[in-house]
N, C-alpha and C positions, 0 to 999 in steps of 0.2 A: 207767275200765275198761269196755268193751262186755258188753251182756249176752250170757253164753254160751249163750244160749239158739238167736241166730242170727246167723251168722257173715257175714250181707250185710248187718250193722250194719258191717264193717272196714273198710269202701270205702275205698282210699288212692290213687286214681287221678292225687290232685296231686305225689304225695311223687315226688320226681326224682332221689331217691338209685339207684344205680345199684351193688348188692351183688356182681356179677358182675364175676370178672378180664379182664385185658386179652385173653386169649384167646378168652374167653366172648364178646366184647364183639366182634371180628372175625368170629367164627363165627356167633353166633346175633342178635346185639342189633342193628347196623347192617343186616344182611338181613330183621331182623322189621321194621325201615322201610322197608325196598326192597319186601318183596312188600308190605306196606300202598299204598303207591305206586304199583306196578305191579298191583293188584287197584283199585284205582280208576282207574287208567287205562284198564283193558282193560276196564271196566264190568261187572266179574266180581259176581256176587248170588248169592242162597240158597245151595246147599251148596257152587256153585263156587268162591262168597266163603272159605268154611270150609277147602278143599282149597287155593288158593292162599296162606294164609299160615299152615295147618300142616299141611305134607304129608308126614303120617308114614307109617310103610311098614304094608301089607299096610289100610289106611284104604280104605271105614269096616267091613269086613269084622271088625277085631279089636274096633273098638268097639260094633258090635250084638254081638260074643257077651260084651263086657264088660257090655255094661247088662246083658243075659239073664240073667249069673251072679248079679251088684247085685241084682236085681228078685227073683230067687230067694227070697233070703234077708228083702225087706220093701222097699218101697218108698224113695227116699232122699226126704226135704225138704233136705236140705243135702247140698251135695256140694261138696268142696274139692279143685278142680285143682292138683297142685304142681311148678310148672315147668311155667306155663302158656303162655309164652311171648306170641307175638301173640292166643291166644286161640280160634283156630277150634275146637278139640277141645272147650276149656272149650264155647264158644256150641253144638254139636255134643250135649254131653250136657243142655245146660238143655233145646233144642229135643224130644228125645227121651226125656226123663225129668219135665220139668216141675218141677224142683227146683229152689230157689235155687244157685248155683254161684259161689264164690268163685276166684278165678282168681288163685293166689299164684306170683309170679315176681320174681326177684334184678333183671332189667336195664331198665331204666327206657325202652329205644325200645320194647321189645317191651311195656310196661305202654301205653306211650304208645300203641300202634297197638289192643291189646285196649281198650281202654277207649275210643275214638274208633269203632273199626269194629262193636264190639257193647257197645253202651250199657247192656245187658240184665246183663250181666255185674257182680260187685263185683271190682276189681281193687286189688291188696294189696302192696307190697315186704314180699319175704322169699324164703327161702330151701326146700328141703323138707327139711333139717334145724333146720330155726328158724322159720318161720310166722312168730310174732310173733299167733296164735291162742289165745284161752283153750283152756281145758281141756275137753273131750269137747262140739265144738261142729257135731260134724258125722257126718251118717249115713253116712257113703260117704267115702273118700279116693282117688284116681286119680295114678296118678303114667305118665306117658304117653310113652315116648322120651327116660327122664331118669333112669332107673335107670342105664344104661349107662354114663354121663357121669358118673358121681359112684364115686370109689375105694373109699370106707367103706360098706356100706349100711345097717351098723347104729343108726349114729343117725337115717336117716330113719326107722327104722321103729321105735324110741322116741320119737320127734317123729308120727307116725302115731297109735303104740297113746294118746300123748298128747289131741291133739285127737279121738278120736274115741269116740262113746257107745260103752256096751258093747253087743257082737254090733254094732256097724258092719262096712261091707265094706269092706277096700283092695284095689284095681287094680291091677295093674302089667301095662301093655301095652308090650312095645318088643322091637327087634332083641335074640335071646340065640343063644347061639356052637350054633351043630350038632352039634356033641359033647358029651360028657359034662363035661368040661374046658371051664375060661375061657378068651377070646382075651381078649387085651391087644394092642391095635391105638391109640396114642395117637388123638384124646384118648379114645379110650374102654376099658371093660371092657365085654367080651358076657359077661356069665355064662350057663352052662346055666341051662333051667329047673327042674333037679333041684335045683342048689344055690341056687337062690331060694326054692324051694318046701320045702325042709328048712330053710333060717334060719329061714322063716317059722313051721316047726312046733314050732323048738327053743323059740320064743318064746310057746310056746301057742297059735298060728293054730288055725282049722281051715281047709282047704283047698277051697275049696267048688266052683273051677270053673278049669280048664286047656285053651285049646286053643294048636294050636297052626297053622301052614301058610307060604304060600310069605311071601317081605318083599314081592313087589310088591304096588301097591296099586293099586284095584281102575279098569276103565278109565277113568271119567269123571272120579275123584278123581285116576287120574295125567293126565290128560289137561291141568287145571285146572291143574296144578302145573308142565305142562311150558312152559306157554302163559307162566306168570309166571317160570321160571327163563329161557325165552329173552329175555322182555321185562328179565330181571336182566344179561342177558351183553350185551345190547345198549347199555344206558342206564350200567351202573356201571362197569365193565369198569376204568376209570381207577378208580376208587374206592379208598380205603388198604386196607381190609376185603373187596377183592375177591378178590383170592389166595389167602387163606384161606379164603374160604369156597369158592370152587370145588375149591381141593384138600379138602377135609371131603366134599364133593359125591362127587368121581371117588374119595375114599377109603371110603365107603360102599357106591359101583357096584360097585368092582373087589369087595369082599369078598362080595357078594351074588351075582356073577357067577361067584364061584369057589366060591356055595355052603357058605360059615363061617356062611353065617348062614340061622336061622327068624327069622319073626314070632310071637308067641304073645303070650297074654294069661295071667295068675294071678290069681285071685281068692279071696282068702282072708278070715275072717269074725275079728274081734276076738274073745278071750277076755270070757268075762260075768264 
């Protein structure tokens, strides 16, 4: 058993099981090898490196107000990514926070390309309703663009209040619906931020820090990202996992173009 004391004791960067369905596995796990790829081809560094292989929306604008909230509340040493995927956000908050950062993710290419592009990193199979993390082993949890993706959100966020000390922070940054009401747009669910932020309270949270603003993300981080999705339409294009992934692409644009969606950040502090 690892001491719970610190959670970049879990390093599992060889394990090559791959937890993530076939759908998963088109959409996110074969493109976390493409931009790894195509971020070293194009000799992409520093935060470019970061923005080309996780280029989530309204980035890094929602992640400075998510540290702000975090830092509020007390400094993290551990901080546990979930659905970390290739890893830029995890390396994004170690650079900016100075904490240990566990980087836990279900598909084994995107372990593979985190764990090869930022070394700095401990990289984990698992899920963010099953870690595979002892018990309250972490000051901070983030869950980053992965809330959306997941039907139930209840058991992440007993698997959260699990690994995490008492009065730790959890994150939740990612695209939620405009309204007050959920879209349900496969594969995903946008929930409003009211009804994230009321689960959270039902469950004892306190609420510490909300913003919210536009999805795009900001110009240098889209700039980086657009540099590696062209190098992706160029090079994969024949690829089995390429259809899907461009239809997820132009299915995100249209919904953002038509205004369904903010970017916003929740930060809410665990029960003592």
């Amino acid at each position: 058993m690892h001491d719970s004391s610190d959670a970049s004791d879990t390093s599992d960067t060889s394990d090559t099981t791959d937890t993530s369905g076939p759908a998963d596995s088109e959409i996110f796990d074969e493109p976390s090898r493409w931009r790894a790829q195509a971020a070293r081809a194009l000799g992409l560094d520093g935060d470019d490196l970061l923005a080309a292989v996780s280029p989530g929306a309204a980035c890094p604008m929602v992640l400075r107000s998510l540290v702000a909230s975090i830092n509020a509340t007390g400094r993290p040493r551990i901080i546990v990514d979930l659905g970390s995927g290739a890893g830029g956000i995890s390396e994004w908050l170690r650079r900016h926070t100075g904490a240990s950062v566990t980087a836990v993710e279900p598909a084994a290419g995107a372990r593979q390309a985190a764990a090869t592009l930022f070394p700095a990193l401990s990289v984990r199979a698992g899920t963010a309703e099953d870690t595979g993390l002892t018990d309250r082993v972490a000051d901070a949890a983030v869950l980053c663009g992965v809330l959306s993706l997941i039907d139930e959100a209840e058991p992440v966020f007993a698997e959260v209040e699990r690994i995490l000390r008492p009065g730790g922070s959890f994150a939740v940054a990612d695209l939620f619906s405009a309204g007050r009401e959920p879209l349900t747009s496969r594969p995903n669910v946008f929930r409003s931020v009211e009804q994230v932020t009321a689960a959270l309270s039902a469950r004892g949270w306190s609420i510490v820090g909300v913003g919210c603003g536009a999805p795009e993300p900001g110009t240098t981080w889209a700039a980086a990202a657009a540099r590696v999705d062209e190098w992706i339409r160029s090079h994969c294009a024949a690829r089995p996992a390429f259809a899907a992934w461009a239809a997820d692409q132009d299915h995100l644009t249209r919904h953002m173009v038509e205004g369904d969606l903010i970017a916003a950040c929740v930060v809410a502090s665990s029960p003592a």
